[in-house]
N, C-alpha and C positions, 0 to 999 in steps of 0.2 A: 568433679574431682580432678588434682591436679596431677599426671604422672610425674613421677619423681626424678625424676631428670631436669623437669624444667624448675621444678624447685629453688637452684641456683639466682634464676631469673627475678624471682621476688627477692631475695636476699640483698639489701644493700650492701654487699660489699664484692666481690668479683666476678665479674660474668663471664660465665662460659660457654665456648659453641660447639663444643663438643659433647657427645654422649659417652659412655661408660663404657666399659670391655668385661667379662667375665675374667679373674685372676688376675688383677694388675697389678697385686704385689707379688714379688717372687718369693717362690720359698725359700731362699735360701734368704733374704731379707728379712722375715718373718723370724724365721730362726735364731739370725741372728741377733735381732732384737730381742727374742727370748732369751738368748744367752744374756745378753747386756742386763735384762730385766733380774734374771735370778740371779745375779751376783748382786745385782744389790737391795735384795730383801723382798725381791716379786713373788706375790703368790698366786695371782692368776691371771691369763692374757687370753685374753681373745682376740679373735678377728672374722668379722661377719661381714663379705660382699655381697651386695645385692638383695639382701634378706638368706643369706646364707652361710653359716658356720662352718665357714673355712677353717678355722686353727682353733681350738681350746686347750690349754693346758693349767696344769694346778700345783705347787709345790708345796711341802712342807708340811704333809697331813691338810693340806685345804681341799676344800670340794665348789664343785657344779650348784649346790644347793647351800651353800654357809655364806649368810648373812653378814654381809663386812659393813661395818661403817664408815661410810662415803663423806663423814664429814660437810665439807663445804661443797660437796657434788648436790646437795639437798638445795644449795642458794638458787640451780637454774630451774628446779621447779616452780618457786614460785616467780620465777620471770614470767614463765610459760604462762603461771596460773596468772600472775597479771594481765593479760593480754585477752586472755580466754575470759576477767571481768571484765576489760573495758569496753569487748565486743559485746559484751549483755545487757552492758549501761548500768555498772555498777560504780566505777568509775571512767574518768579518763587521767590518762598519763602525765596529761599537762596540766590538772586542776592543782589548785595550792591544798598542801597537807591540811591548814590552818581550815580547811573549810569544814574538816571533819572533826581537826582537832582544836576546840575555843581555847587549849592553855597556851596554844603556841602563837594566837591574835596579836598577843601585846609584845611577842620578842622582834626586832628589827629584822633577822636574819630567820627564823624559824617562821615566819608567818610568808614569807616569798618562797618556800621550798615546795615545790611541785613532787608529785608520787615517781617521775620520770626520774629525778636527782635522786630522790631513793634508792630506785632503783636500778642504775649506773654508777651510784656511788660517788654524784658531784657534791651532793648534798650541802658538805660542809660541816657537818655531825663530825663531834670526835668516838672514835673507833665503837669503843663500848664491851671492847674484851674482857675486862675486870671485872665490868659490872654483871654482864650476860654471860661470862662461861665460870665465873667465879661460885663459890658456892654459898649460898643463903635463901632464906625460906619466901623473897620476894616475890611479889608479882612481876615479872621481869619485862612486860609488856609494858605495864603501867611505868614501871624502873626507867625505861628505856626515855620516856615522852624527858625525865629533866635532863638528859645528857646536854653538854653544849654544843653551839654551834659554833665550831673555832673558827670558821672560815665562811666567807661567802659563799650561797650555793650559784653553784657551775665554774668556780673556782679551782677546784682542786680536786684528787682523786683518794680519797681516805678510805681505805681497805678496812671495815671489820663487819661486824654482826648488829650494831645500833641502825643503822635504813633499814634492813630487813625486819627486824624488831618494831621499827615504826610503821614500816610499811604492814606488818601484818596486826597493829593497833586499828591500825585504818580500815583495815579488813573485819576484823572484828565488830567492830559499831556498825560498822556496813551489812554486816551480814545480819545481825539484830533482829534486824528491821525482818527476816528469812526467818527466819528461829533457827538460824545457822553458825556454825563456829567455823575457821578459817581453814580447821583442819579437815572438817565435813565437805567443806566444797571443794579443800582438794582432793581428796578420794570422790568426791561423787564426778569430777570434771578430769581426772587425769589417771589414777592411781585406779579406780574400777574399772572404767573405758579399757586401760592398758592390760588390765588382767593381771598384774604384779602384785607382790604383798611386801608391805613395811613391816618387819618381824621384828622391828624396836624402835621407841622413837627415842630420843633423848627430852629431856619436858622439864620444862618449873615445876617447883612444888605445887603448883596451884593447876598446873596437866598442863598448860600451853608448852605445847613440843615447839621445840627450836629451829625457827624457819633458815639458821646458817648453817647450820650442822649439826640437825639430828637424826637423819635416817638413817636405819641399815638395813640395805638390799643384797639381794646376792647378784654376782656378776651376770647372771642372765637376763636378770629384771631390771639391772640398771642399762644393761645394753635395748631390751624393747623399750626403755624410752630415748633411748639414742635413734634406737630406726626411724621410733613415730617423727622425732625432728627432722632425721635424713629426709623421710617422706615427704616434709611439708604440713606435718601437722597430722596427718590420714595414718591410719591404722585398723586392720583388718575390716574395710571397705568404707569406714564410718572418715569423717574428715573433727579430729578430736581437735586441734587448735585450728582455727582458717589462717590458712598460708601466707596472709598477706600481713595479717595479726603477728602470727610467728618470727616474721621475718624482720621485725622492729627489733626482736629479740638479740640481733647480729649486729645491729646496725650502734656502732662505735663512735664514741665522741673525740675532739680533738686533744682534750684531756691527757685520755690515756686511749688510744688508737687497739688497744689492745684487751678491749671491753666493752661488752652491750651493755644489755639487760638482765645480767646475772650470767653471761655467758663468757667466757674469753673468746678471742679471735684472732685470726692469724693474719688479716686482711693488709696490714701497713708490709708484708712483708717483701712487697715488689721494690719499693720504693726504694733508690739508692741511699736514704740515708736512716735505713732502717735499723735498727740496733736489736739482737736477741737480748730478753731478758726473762730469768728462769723465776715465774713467779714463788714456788716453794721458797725458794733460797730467800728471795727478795723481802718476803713477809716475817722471816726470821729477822731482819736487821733493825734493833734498837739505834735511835729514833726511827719507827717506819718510814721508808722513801716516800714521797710522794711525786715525783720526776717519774712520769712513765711517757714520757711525749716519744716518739717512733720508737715504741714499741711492737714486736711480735714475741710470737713464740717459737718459729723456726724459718728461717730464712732458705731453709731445703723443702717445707714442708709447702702442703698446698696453701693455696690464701684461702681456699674457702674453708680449710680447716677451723672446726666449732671445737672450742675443750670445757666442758664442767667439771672443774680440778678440783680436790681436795686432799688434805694430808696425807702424809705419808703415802706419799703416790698412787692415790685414788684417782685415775682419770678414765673418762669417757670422752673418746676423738673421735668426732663425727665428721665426713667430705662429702656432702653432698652429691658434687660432680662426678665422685667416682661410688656412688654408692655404699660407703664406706662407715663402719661403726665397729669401734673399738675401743675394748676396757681393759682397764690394765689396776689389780691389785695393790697392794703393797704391805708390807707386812707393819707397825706400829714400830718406832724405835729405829728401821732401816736406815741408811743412812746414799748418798752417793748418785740417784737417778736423778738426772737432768732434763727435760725435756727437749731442748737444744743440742741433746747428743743422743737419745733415741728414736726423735722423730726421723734425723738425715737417716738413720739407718734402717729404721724401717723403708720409709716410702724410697731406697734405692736400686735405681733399674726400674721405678714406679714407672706404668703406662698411666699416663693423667693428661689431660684438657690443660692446654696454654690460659693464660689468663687473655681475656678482648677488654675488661675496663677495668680501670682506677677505680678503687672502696668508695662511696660514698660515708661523709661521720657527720651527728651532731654537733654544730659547730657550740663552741661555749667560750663564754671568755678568759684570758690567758695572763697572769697575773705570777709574781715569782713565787716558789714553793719553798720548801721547806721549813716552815713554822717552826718556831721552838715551841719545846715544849710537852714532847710526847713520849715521854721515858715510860715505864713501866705497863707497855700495851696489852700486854699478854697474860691473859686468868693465871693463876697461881696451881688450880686443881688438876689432876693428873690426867683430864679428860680433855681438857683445853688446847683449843682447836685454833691454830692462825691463820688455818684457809678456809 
């Protein structure tokens, strides 16, 4: 087992030679940031050092125990759960989709897409919001296999819920073979171990719950899967993902510097020609950007800082090096939280570890962006989710 300090160390992207301190955000930092938070539409914050609940607070009639939907917070489980197959030998990262899936053999572009571009989002695949958050009685698994592939994979960085879709197609045929569904092994591999309960999923007509955004946890349960990451994977003695497995999970392509494996990352943000960019905002812009090249998330924040974001200000900020796991509510409709203006104020007067190396990322090749073409991304139904 690995103690959680050294955690850092498997992580491709910043290493640190420092250890941790008990309290190394200040209260009046914390605070403040809760102020920043409830103006605009926060309903719960926490803040856990060390495996310990340092701040909770809850506004607006919300509680300790109410179940919020985490939206696209759902997409970094199954990273996790990717990694925790490939260690099993169910698949690997770099095998081609096409070997699972024979409709995709004969396309040029869909028979070269690896489960890895899935699941980083190089793919190439267009988004699949319309088709997957929209409402109709499809099998949306099966839905998902005709989308196209607008672009070459490792090409470009297309944000929606079609990879994840595919990727958990993949999963499905795979598990078969078990007499297993995609959603049994993640509750027997992540969601049991953890001891958390999913009190809703969001699903097709057909029950496949929505691997982009359908859970709802309550802030406690999303924050013990924050710790098991902080840990390196371990969780109450057991080692639930292997650390080394985990740590691909971080590890960001040149793409978009600012994205694993269903994770965001903070890691380009040393770099002098780093640019903040506030993913919420971003994924509202009709045509979607696709330019996320020096990207982070906060240029105050630490680099080893992990985010599993989701709407309306659903995040969970994990830092390794300092021990650190933090979730932050938001209310549906909110409007005004930036990430690039309440990480600086939380982590200020932060006691944190210097960065000692440069990120390491998947290199991919680099090709001009923005395609025409991609007007109307976003589901129509009221539930419809763009992170």
């Amino acid at each position: 087992m690995l103690f959680p300090r050294l955690v850092p160390l498997l992580m491709s992207l910043i290493y640190f030679g420092a250890t941790s301190a008990s309290a190394q955000l200040s209260k009046d930092s914390i605070e403040a940031a809760q102020a920043y938070s409830a103006k605009r539409g926060g309903i719960g914050f926490i803040v856990n050092e060390d495996g310990q609940v340092r701040f909770e607070r809850y506004a607006k009639g919300h509680s300790a125990e109410e179940p919020i939907h985490i939206y696209s917070g759902t997409k970094s489980f199954f990273g996790a759960l990717a990694v925790i197959a490939e260690k099993e030998g169910f698949l690997s990262l770099d095998e081609k989709v096409a070997e699972t899936l024979p409709e995709w053999r004969d396309d040029p572009r869909k028979s070269t897409i690896t489960i890895r571009e899935l699941l980083d989002f190089t793919s190439g695949l267009e988004t699949g919001f319309e088709e997957i958050y929209g409402r109709s009685t499809a099998d949306k698994l099966t839905l998902s296999l005709g989308l196209e592939a607008k672009n070459d994979p490792g090409d470009s960085f297309i944000y929606g819920p079609s990879h994840l879709q595919v990727f958990c197609e993949v999963m499905r045929r795979k598990l078969k073979r078990k007499g297993l569904t995609y959603e049994a092994y993640l509750n027997r591999k992540l969601i049991e171990p953890l001891g958390i309960g999913i009190s809703q999923w969001r699903a097709d007509s057909h029950g496949n719950v929505i691997p982009s955004a359908g859970m709802y946890l309550s802030g406690r349960h999303w924050m013990t899967f924050g710790e098991m990451v902080c840990r390196g994977g371990e969780w109450n003695g057991k080692q639930i993902v292997p650390a080394d497995e985990l740590s691909k999970c971080f590890k960001p392509t040149a793409i978009n510097p600012a994205f694993g494996l269903c994770f965001w990352v903070n890691s380009y943000c040393t770099r002098p020609d780093a640019r903040e960019m506030d993913v919420e905002e971003t994924l509202e812009i009709e045509p979607l950007p696709e330019d996320w090249s020096r990207a982070c998330l906060s240029k105050q924040a630490p680099p080893d800082l992990i985010c599993s974001l989701g709407s309306n200000f659903q995040r969970l900020y994990i830092v390794p090096s300092m021990g650190l796991v933090i979730v932050h509510q938001g209310k549906k409709g909110a409007q005004g939280f930036r990430d690039a203006e309440f990480l600086p104020i939380l982590f200020k007067d932060a006691a944190r570890p210097a960065p000692a190396a440069e990120p390491e990322v998947t290199e991919r090749k680099v090709k001009p962006l923005f395609p025409k073409g991609f007007g109307s991304l976003f589901g129509k139904d009221e539930d419809s989710d763009g992170q």
